[in-house]
N, CA, C and O atoms as a GROMACS GRO file, in nm:
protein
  220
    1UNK      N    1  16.322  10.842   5.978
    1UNK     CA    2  16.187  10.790   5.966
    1UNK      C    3  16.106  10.881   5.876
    1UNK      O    4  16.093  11.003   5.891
    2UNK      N    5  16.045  10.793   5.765
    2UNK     CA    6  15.948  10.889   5.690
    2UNK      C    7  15.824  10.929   5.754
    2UNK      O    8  15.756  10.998   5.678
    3UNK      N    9  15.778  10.912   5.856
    3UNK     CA   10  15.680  10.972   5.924
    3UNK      C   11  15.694  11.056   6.032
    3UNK      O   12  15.592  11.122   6.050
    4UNK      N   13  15.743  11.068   6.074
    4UNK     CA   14  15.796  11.175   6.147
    4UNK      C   15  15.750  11.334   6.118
    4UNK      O   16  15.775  11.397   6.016
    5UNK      N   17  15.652  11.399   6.273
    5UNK     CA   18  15.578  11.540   6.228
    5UNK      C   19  15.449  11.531   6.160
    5UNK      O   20  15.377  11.627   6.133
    6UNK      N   21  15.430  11.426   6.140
    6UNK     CA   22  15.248  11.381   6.059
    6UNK      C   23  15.139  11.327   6.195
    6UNK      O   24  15.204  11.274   6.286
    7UNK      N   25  15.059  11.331   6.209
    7UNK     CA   26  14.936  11.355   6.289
    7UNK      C   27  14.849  11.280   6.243
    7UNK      O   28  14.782  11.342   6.161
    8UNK      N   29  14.813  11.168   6.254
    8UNK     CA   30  14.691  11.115   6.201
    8UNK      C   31  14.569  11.098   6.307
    8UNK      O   32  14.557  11.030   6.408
    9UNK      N   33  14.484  11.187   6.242
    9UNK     CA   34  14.368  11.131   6.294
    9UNK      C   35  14.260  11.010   6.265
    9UNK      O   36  14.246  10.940   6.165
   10UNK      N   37  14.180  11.009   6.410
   10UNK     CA   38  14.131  10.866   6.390
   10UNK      C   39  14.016  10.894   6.314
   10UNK      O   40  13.952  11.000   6.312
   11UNK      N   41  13.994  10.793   6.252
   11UNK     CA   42  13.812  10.789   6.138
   11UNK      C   43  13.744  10.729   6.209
   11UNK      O   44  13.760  10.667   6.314
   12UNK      N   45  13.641  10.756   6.126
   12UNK     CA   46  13.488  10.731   6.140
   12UNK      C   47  13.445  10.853   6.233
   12UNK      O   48  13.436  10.964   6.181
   13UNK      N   49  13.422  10.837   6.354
   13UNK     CA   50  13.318  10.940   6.433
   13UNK      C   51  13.451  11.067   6.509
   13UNK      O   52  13.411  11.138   6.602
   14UNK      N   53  13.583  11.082   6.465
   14UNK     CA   54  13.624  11.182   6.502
   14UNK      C   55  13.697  11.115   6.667
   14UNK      O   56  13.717  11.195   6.759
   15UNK      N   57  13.723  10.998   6.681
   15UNK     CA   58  13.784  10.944   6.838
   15UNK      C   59  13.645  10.892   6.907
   15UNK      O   60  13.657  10.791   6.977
   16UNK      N   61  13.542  10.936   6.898
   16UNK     CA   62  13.419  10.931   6.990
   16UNK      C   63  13.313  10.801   6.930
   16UNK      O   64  13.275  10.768   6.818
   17UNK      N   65  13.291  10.747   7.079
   17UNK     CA   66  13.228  10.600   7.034
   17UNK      C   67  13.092  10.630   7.072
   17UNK      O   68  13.064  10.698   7.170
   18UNK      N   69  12.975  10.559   6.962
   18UNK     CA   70  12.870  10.546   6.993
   18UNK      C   71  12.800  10.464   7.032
   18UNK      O   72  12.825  10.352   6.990
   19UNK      N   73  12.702  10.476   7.113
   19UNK     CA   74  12.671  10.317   7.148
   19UNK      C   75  12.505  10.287   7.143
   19UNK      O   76  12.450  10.397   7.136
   20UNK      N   77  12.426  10.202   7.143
   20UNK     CA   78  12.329  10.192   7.111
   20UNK      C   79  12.204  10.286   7.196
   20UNK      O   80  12.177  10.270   7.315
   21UNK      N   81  12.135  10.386   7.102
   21UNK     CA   82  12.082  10.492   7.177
   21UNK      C   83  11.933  10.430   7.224
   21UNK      O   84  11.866  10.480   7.315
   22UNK      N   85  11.896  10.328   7.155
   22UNK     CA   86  11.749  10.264   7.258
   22UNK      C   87  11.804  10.118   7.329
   22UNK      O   88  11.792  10.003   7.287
   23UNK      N   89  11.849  10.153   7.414
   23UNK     CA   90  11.930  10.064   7.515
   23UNK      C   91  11.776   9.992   7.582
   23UNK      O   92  11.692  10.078   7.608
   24UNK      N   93  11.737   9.859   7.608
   24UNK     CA   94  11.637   9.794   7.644
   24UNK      C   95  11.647   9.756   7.736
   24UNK      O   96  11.710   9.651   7.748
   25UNK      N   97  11.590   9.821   7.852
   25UNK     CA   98  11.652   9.745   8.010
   25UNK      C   99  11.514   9.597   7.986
   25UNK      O  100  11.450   9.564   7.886
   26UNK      N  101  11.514   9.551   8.102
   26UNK     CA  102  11.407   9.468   8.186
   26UNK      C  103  11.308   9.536   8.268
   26UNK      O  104  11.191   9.509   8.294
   27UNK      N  105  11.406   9.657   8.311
   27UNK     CA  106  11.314   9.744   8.425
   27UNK      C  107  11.283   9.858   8.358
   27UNK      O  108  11.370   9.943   8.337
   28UNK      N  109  11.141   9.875   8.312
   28UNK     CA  110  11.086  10.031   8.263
   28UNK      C  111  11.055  10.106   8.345
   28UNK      O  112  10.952  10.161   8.307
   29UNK      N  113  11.088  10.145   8.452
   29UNK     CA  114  11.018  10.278   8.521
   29UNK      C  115  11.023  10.409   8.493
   29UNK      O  116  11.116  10.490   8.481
   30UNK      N  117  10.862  10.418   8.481
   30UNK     CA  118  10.857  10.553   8.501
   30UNK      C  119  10.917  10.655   8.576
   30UNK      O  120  10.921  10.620   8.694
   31UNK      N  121  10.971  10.779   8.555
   31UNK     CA  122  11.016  10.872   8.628
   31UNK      C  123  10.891  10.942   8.762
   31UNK      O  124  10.926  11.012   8.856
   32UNK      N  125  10.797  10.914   8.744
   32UNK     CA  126  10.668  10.990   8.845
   32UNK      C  127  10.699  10.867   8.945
   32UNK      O  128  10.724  10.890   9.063
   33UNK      N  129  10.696  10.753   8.900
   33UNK     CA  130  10.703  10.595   8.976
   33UNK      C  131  10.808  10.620   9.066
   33UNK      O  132  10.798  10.582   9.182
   34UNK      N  133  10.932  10.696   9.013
   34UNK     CA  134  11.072  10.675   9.107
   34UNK      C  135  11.063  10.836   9.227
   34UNK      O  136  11.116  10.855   9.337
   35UNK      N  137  10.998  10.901   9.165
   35UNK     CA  138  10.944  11.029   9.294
   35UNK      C  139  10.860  11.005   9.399
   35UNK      O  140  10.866  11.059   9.509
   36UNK      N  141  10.768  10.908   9.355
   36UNK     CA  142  10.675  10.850   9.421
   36UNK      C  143  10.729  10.785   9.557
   36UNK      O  144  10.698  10.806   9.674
   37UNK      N  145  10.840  10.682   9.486
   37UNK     CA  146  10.877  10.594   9.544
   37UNK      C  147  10.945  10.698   9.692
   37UNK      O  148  10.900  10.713   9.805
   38UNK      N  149  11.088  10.764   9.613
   38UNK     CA  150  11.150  10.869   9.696
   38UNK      C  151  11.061  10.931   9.800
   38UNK      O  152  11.103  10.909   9.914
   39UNK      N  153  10.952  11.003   9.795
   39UNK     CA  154  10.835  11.053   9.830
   39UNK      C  155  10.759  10.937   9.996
   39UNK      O  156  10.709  10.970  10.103
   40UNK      N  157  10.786  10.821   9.939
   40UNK     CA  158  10.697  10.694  10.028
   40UNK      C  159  10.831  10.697  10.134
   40UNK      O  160  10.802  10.720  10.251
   41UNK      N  161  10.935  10.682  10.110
   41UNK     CA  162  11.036  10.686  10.226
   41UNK      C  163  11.026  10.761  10.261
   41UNK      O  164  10.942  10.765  10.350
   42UNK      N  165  11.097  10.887  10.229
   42UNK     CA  166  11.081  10.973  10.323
   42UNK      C  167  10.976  11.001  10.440
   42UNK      O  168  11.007  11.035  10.554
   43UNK      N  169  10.816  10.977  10.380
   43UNK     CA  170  10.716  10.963  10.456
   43UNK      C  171  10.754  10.857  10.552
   43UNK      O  172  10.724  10.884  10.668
   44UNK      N  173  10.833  10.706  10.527
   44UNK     CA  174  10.823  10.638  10.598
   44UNK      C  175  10.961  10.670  10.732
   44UNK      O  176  10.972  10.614  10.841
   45UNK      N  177  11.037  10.763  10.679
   45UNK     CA  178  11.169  10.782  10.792
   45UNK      C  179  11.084  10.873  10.874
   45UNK      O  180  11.111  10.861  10.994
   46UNK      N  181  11.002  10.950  10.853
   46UNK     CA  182  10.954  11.065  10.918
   46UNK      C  183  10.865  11.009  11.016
   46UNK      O  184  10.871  11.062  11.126
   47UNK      N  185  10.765  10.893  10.999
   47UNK     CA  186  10.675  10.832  11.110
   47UNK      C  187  10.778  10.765  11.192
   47UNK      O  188  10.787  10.787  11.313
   48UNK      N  189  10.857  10.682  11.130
   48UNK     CA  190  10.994  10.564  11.203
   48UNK      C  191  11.022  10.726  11.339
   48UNK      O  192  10.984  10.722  11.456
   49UNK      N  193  11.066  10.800  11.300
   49UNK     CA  194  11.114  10.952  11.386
   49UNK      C  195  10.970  11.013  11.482
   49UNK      O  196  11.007  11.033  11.598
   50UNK      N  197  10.876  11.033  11.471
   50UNK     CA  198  10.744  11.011  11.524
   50UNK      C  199  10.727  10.893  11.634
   50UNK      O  200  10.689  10.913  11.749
   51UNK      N  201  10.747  10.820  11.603
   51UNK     CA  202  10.730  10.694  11.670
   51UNK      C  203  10.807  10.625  11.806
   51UNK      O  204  10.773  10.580  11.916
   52UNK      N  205  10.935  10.649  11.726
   52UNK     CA  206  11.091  10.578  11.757
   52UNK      C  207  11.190  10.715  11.766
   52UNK      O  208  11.276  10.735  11.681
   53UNK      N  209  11.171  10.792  11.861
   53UNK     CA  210  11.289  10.871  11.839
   53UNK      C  211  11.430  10.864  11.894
   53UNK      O  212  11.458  10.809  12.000
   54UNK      N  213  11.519  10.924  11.813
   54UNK     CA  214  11.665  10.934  11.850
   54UNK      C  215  11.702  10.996  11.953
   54UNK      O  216  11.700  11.113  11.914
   55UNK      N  217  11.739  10.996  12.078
   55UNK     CA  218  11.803  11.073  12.160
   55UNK      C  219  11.712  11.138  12.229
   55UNK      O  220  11.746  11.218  12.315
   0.00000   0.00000   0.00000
């Protein structure tokens, strides 16, 4: 075989795929919005425990 011991690499980006970097959801949330949110449960497991306790 004439190829035999040859190495080809792949073109364009080096093997590595790119993919579209302003990806457009439906859902924009803010990052303060999703702490917030995190933030409101917890408040709300902590009264549920206040209220309603385990054991």
């Amino acid at each position: 075989m004439a190829n035999e011991g040859k190495i080809y690499m792949p073109g364009g980006f080096g093997g590595l795929m790119r993919y579209n970097e302003e990806y457009k959801s439906r859902f924009m949330i803010d990052p303060k919005h999703v702490i917030i949110f995190i933030v409101a449960i917890i408040a709300f497991v902590l009264v549920l425990n206040l209220f309603f306790p385990v054991g």
